[in-house]
C-alpha positions as CSV (number, residue, x, y, z in Angstrom):
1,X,-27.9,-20.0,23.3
2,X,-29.6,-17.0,22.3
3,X,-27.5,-14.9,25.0
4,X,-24.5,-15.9,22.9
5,X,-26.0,-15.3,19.3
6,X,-25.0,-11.5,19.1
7,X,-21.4,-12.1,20.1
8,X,-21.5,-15.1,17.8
9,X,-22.8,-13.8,15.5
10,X,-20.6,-10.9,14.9
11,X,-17.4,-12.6,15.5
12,X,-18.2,-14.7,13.6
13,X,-20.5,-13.6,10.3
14,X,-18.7,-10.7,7.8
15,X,-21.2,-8.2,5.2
16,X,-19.3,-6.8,2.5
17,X,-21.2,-5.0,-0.4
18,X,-19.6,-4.8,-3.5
19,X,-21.7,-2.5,-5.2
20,X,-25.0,-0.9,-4.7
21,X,-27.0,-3.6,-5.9
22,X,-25.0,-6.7,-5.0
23,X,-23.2,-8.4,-1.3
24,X,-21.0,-10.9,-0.2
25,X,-22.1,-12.9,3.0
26,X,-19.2,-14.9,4.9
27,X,-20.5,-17.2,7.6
28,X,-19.0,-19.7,9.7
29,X,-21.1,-22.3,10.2
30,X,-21.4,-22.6,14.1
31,X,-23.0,-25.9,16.0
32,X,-25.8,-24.8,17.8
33,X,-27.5,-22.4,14.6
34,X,-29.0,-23.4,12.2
35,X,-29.7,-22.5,7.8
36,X,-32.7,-20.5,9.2
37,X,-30.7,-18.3,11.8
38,X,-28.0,-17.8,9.0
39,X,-30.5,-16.5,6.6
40,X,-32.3,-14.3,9.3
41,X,-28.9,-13.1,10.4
42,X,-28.6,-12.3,6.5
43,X,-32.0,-10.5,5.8
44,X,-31.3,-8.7,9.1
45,X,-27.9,-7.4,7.7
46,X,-29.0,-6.4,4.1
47,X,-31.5,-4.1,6.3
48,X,-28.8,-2.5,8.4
49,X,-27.1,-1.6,5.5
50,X,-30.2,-0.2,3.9
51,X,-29.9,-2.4,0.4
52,X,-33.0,-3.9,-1.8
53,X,-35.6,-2.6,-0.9
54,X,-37.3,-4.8,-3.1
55,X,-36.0,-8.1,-1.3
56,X,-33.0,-9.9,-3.0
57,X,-32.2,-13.3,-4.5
58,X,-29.0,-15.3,-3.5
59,X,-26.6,-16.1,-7.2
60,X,-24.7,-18.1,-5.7
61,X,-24.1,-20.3,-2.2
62,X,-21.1,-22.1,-1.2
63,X,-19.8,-24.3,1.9
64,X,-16.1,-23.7,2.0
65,X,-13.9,-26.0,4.2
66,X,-11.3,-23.9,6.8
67,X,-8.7,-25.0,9.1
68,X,-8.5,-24.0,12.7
69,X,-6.0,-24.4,15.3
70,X,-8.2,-27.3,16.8
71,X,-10.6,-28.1,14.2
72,X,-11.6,-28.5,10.8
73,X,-14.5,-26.3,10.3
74,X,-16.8,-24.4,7.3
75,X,-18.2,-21.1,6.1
76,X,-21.0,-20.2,4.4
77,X,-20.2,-17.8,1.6
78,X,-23.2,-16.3,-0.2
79,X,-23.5,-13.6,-2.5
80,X,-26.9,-11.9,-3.3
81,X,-28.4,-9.3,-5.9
82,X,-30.9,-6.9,-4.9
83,X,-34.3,-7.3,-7.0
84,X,-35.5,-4.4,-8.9
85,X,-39.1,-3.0,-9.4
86,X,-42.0,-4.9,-11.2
């Protein structure tokens, strides 16, 4: 499985800031990967993009049911606030 995670994980996962304190993370929730691997995949992104530096808190979490072509699936749609000082 872990072979597959990067593509997966990129086709699959979307990081959209929406200011300089706060972010949008849209998941789909893929069988094989678990909450743990979504968060990491998270905390990994916030990094990339160089945000809180102080660590964040999520506001809000949701499960959001999509139709595929095949499939019903869900996403994962959290949206997070960077933590200030003290």
């Amino acid at each position: 499985m872990t072979g597959c995670e990067s593509q997966d994980r990129y086709a699959h996962t979307r990081f959209t800031p929406i200011s300089d304190t706060e972010f949008v993370y849209d998941a789909l929730v893929i069988a094989g990967y678990s909450d743990a691997d979504r968060e990491r995949w998270l905390n990994e992104e916030v990094a990339k993009y160089g945000m809180c530096p102080n660590g964040f808190e999520v506001i809000d979490k949701r499960e959001v049911k999509v139709s595929g072509f095949l499939d019903a699936s869900k996403r994962e749609v959290t949206r997070g606030r960077c933590l200030t000082e003290g």
